[in-house]
C-alpha positions as CSV (number, residue, x, y, z in Angstrom):
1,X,131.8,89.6,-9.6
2,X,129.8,91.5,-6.9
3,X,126.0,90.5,-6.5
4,X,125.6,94.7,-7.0
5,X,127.2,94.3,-10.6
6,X,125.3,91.3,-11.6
7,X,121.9,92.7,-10.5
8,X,123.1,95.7,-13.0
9,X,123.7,93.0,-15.5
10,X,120.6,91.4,-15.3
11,X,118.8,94.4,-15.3
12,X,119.9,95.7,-18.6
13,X,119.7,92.2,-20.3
14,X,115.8,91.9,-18.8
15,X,115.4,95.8,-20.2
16,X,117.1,94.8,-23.9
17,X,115.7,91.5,-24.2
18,X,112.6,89.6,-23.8
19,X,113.8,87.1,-21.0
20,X,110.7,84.2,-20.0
21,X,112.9,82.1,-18.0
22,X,115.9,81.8,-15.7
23,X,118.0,79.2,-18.3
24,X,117.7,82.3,-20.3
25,X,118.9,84.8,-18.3
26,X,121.8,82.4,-17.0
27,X,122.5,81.8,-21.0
28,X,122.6,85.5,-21.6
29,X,124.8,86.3,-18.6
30,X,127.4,83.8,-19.4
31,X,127.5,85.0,-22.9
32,X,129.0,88.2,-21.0
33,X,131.6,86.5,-19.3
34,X,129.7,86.5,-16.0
35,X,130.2,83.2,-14.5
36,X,126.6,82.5,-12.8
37,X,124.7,79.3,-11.7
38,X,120.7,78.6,-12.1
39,X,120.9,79.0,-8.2
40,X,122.3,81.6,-8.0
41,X,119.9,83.5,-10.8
42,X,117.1,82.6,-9.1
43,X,118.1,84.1,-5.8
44,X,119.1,87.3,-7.9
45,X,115.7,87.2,-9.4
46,X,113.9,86.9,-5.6
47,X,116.0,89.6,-4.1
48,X,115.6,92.0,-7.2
49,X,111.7,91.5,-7.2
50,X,111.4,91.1,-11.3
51,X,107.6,90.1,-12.1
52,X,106.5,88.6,-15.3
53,X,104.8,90.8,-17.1
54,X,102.5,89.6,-20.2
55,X,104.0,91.7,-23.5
56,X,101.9,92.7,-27.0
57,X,102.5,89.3,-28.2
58,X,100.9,87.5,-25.1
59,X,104.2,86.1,-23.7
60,X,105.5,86.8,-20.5
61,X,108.9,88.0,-19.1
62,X,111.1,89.2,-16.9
63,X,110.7,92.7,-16.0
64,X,111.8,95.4,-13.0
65,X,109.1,95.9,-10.6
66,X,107.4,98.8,-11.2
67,X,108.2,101.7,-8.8
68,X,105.8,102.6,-5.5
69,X,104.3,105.8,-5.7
70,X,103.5,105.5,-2.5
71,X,107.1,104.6,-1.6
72,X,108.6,107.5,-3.5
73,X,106.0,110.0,-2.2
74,X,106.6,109.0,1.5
75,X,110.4,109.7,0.2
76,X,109.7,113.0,-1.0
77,X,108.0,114.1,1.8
78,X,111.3,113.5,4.3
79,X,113.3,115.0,1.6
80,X,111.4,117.8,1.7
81,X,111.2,118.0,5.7
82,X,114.6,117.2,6.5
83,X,116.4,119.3,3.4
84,X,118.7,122.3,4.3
85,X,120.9,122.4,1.3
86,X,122.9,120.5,-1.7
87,X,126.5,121.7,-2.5
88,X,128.0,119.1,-5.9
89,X,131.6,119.1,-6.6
90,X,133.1,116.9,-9.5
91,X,131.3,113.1,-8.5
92,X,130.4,114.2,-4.8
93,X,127.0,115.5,-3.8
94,X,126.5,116.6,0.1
95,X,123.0,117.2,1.3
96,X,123.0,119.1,4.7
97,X,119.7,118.0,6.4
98,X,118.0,118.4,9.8
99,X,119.8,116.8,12.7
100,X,119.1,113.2,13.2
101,X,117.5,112.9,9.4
102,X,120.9,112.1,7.5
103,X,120.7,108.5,8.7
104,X,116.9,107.3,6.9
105,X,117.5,109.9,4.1
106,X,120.7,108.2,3.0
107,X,119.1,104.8,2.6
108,X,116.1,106.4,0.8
109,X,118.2,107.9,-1.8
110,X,121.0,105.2,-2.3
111,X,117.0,102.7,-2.8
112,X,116.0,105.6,-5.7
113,X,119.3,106.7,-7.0
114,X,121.3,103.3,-7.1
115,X,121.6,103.5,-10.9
116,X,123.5,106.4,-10.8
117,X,125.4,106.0,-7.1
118,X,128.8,104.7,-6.2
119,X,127.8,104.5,-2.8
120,X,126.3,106.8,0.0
121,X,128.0,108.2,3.7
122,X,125.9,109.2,6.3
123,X,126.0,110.5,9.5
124,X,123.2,112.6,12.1
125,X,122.7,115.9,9.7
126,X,124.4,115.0,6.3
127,X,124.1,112.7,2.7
128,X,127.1,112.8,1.1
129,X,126.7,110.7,-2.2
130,X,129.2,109.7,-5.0
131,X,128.0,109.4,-8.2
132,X,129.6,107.1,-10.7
133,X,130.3,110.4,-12.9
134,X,130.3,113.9,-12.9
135,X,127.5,114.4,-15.3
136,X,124.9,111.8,-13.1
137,X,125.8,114.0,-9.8
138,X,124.9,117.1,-11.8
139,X,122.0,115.0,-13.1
140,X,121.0,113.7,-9.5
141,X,121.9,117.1,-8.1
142,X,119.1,118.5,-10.6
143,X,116.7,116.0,-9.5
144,X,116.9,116.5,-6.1
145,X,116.3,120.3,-6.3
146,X,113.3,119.1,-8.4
147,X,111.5,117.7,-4.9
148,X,113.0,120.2,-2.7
């Protein structure tokens, strides 16, 4: 399995259950076939940046980090500055930006969107994305608008 699939994995176990430690999370992923050591969990955990957070019943566990504002406002602001237009057809989304902005735009929105991308190409003046479905690129497609 690819490290991108297990981080999915472990991100919907940490988000369904309350997860404290790493023999739990290595438990829990080999329960769903995904053949994992303590190693490499805790390498997963590191480069996924999951924080302990204290719940309602005063024990902690794993969660996502929560998003930067700051980070998704400095994103919003090149979106806005480099956008020229969106066109979606079925799972493909192309954004037409300003030259020489399709390079850093591309990586922003493959960090924001990853949940819902395949995988971004880039090159000087466009973003073309595929979504994992036609419904998430007209959901991503509606998003994007949202800023612009």
């Amino acid at each position: 399995m690819r490290k991108q699939e297990r981080h999915q994995w472990i991100e919907k176990i940490i988000t369904e259950e309350k997860v404290s430690k790493q023999e739990e999370l290595v438990r829990l992923l080999l329960e769903n076939n995904i053949l994992v050591t303590q190693a490499t969990v805790s390498r997963d955990i590191k480069e996924m940046k999951l924080v302990k957070k204290q719940g309602e019943d005063k024990h902690f566990t794993y969660s996502m980090p929560e998003e930067d504002r700051s980070s998704f406002a400095k994103f919003e602001r090149m979106l806005k500055s480099s956008f020229m237009d969106i066109h979606q057809m079925d799972k493909m989304i192309v954004i037409i930006t300003k030259p020489g902005s399709g390079f850093a735009l591309g990586g922003a929105i493959e960090s924001y969107y990853k949940a819902d991308i395949f995988t971004v190409m880039v090159n000087d003046d466009k973003v073309l994305i595929f979504a994992k479905s036609e419904e998430l690129a007209l959901d991503l497609e509606t998003r994007i608008l949202e800023i612009v």
